[in-house]
N, C-alpha and C positions, 0 to 999 in steps of 0.2 A: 638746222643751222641756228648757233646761235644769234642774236643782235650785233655784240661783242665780235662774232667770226665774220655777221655781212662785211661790218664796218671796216674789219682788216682788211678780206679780200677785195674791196670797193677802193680800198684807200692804195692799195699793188698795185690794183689798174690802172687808178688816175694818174698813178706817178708813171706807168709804161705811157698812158697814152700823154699826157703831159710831155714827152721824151719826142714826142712826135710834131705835137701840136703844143706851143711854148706858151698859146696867149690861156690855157688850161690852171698855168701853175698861179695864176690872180683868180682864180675861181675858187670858190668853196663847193667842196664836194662832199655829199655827206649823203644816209640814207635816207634823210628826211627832203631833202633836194630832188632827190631821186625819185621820188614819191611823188614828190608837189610835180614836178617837170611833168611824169608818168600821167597822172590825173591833170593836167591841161592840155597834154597832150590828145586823152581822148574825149574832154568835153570838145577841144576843136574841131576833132574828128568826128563825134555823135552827134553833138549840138544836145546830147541829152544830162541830165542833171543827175536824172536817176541811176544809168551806168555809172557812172563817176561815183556815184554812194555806194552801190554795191562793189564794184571793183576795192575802193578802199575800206571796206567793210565797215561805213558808219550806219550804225542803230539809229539816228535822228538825221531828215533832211537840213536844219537850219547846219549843222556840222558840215554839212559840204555846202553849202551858200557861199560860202566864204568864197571859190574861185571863182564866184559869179563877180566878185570887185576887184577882179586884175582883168577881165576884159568887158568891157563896158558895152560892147556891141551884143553878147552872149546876153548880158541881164535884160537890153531891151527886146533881146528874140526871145528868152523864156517869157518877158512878161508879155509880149502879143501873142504866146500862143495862150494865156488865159483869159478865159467870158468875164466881159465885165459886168457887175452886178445891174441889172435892170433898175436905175435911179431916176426920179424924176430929177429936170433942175428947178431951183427956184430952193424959196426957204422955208422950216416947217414951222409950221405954226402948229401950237399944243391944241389940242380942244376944251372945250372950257371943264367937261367934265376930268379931265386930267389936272386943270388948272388948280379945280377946286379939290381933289384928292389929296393933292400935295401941302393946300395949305395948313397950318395947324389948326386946330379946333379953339 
């Protein structure tokens, strides 16, 4: 099926189910709607980031990052489940032989 033929038969429906359900016809309906809806619908249901990439088939994770900024509860459950890098606190101080590398001659 073409893009062109989802969009018609998408666009049939809306307008039966519209017929039905009236507060539809203020809505935009498109295959791209459909899509976005579809993938939050199953990062809610996985909580996983990586389904969501391969269901909409992106090549790069930063590409699906994106639905991690419509639910803001989702972004702080992926970032607890990553180790945080072992840091000391406090501030670094260079060591002199560093100091002295850098300067010019």
């Amino acid at each position: 099926m073409t893009r062109s033929g989802f969009e018609c038969v998408l666009s049939k429906h809306a307008t039966t189910a519209a017929a039905q359900c009236p507060s539809l016809t203020s809505k935009r309906i498109s295959p791209h709607v459909l899509r976005h809806s579809c993938a939050l619908t199953i990062l809610q249901a996985t909580g996983d980031l990586r389904k969501v990439a391969l269901w909409l088939g992106h090549a790069d994770m930063q590409t699906t990052e994106m639905y991690l900024r419509v639910d803001p509860s989702e972004k702080l459950t992926a970032l607890a489940g990553v180790v945080p890098l072992a840091l000391r606190s406090g501030r670094f101080k260079a060591p002199d032989k560093l100091i002295a590398m850098l300067k010019p001659d």
